[in-house]
Structure formats: C-alpha cells, structure tokens
N, C-alpha and C positions, 0 to 999 in steps of 0.2 A: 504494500500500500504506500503510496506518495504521499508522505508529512509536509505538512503546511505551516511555515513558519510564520510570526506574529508580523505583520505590517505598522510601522512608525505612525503610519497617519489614523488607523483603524482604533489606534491604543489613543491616539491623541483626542481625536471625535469623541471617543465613546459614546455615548445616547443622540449625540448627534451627527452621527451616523446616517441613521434612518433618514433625516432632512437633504441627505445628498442627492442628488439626480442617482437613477439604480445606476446609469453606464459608469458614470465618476465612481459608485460606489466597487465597481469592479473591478475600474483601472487602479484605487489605491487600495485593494485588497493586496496579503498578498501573492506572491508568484511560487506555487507548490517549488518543490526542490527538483531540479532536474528539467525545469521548464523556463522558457521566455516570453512573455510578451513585446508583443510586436508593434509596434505604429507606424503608421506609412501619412504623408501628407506633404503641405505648403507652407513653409514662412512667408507671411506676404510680407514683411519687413522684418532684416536683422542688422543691429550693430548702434553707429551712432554719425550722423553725419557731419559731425565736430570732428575733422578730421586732424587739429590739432592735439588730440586726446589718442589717437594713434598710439605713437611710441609706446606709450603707457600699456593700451592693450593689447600691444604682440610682446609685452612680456607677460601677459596674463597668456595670453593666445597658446604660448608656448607651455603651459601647464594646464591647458585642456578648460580655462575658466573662460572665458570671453573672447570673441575674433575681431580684427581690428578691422572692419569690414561697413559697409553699409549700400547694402541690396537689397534687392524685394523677388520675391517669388523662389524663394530657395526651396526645392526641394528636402526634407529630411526624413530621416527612418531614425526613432528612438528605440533601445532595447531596456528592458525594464529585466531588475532580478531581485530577490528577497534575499539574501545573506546574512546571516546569523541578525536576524529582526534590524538587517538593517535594507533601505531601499535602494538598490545600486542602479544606477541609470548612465545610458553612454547614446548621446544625441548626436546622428553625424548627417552636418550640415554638407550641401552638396553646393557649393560658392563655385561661381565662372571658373576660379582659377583652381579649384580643384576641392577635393571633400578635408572637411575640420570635424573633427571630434570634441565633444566637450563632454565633460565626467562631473558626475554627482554621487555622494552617499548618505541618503537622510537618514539620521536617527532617532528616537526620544528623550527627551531631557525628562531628570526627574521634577519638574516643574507642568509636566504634560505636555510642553511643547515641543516642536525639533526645530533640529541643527541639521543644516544642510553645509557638507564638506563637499566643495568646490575645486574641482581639478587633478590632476595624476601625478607623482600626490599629492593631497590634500595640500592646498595652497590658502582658500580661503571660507570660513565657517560663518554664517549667518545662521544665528537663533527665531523662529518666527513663530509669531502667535498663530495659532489655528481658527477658521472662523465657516462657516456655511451662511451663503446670505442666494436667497432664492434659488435651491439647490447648488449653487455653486461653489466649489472650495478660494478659500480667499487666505492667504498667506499674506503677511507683513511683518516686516522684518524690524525686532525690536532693539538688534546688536548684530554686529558687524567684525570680525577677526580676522589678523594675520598669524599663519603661522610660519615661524622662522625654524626651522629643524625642529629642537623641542621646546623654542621658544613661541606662544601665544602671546600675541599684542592683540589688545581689545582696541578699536579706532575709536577715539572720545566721543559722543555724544553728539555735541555741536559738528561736527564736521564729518560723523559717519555716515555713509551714502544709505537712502532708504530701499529696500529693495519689494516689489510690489508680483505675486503670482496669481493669479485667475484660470482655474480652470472649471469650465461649463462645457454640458453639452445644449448642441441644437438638433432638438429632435425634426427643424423644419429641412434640416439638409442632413439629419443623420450622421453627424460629423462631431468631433470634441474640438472645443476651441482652446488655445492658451494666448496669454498674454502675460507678460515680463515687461517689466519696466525698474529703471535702477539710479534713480532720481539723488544729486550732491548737494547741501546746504550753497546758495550765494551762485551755482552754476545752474543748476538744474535738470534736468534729461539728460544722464551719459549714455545709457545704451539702453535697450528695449531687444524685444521680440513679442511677434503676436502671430498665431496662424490657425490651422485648422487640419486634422488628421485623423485616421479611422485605427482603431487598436483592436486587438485583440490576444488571447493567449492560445497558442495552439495546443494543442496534449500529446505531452509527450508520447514520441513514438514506442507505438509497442513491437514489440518480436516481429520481424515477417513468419507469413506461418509456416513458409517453408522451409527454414531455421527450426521452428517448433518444431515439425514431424522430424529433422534430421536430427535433433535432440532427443524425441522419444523415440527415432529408432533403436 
C-alpha cells in the first residue's frame, strides 16, 4: 500500500480546509510517496521590467530563486512532491532563450504557518501566514531571510520585501490560476508572476502484467 505523507499547507488550514475550492484542495494535498504531480500551462507575465534590478536577480537566478527576465506567455511545467511532510516543488520556466528552473521546499512552522525555502540550496526563506478568502488560498509573507551557509539573517522589517501568492481555480475555463507578486518598501513591484495551468497526479505505475505472469511463472 502507498503511504501518504502529511502536506505543510493541509496541517496549516486545518478546519479551513473544507473553504478551499475541492481542485486547490487536491493540488495542496499531499503527493503519496512514489508519485508526482504534474502541471502543465502559461505564465502570461514573468520577472520585472526594472531592468536595473537585473544584476541582482541573476545572482538569485543562479540559485534557482528568481530569473532576471521579463516576458509574457512563458510556457511552464511544475513538478510537485511531498518529502518527509515537506512540499518540494521544481517550476521550469521555458524563456526565449532557453528553460530556468526555480526550487521551493514548504514547511510548517510551529506557529501553524510555513516557510517556504527558496532555491538549490536553500538561499532564501519567507514565513507566510495562511488564509482562504472565496475558496482561494492567499499566502503573505510576514518575514523574509537570508541564508548565508549556517548563517540566517532575518531582512528588518522596514525594508523586507512583501511577498504576495494567490492561488484559485476557474471552474469557467477549468484551469488553476497563480499569481506572485514581490513588492520593496520606497521601490515597489520587483518581480511578479501570474498565469494559469491544469494539474494533476498520475498513479503510480503498477507492474506490467506481463512482468507479473513472468514472476509467477
């Protein structure tokens, strides 16, 4: 039998839960062991058209957190997987000049919220409160970290960038939407995404059966 390990965001919800859209309720379920989900769809816009903020994100870029980029209609495929109750996600954007990967590992905080660890490895950690607002999930981000080897720097308050997740479905086009926005105190808008994509989990492959019969022969 395939064991089903505990999802970050299902611990987080608790009772409110039930308030999510069911398809939302399925994508933050989580991913039996030995399985993936899949997502297939559109970024209509990613990155930041402040292309003096560049340099800055192709050092993020190069740890798999953000691309220093800003186009519309990108193709991507997310791969979604539950390890040890944590949410590992690996999003690979398909840009003109060739596909970028970007890495996530949500967890739970003993606080009820998560931390989403940003990049390969873990480069940057945002704590976010959890929220369902007309079946949609609504993350916002109430702290912001570097980490430097085994050093963690928390970004002060006044100056920590806000980061903002939406996800909903539209049952009018049968699609899941996301939206990402990552807003600076005194700058405002550094980078964003928002698009629209169809998920699902496949199950795991069983035996071909003709494997089986050469096994019980």
């Amino acid at each position: 039998m395939t064991s089903v390990p505990q999802s970050p965001y299902t611990r987080a919800l608790g009772d409110r839960l039930d308030d999510l859209h069911p398809r939302l309720r399925a994508y933050f379920a989580a991913v039996p062991d030995g399985a993936v989900g899949i997502g297939e769809g559109v970024f209509h816009v990613v990155g930041t058209p402040r292309r003096w903020l560049w340099p800055l994100l192709r050092i993020l870029e190069r740890r798999g957190v953000v691309a220093a980029v800003w186009e519309r209609d990108v193709p991507f495929r997310v791969e979604n997987r539950t390890i040890a109750s944590r949410a590992i996600g690996e999003r690979t954007f398909h840009f003109a000049r060739g596909p970028w990967v970007m890495h996530d590992a949500v967890a739970l905080t003993r606080h009820g919220r998560v931390v989403d660890g940003l990049g390969e490895p873990g480069l940057i950690a945002a704590c976010f409160d959890v929220e369902v607002h007309d079946g949609a999930l609504r993350l916002t981000s109430r702290a912001v970290g570097v980490r430097l080897g085994r050093l963690r720097i928390r970004i002060p308050r006044l100056v920590s960038p806000v980061v903002r997740l939406t996800e909903r479905f539209d049952d009018d086009v049968d699609r899941q939407q996301v939206a990402l926005t990552i807003d600076a105190p005194l700058i405002g808008r550094v980078y964003e995404y928002r698009g629209e994509f169809e998920y699902a989990v496949p199950h795991i492959a069983e035996v071909p059966r003709t494997a089986q019969k050469e096994h019980s022969a």
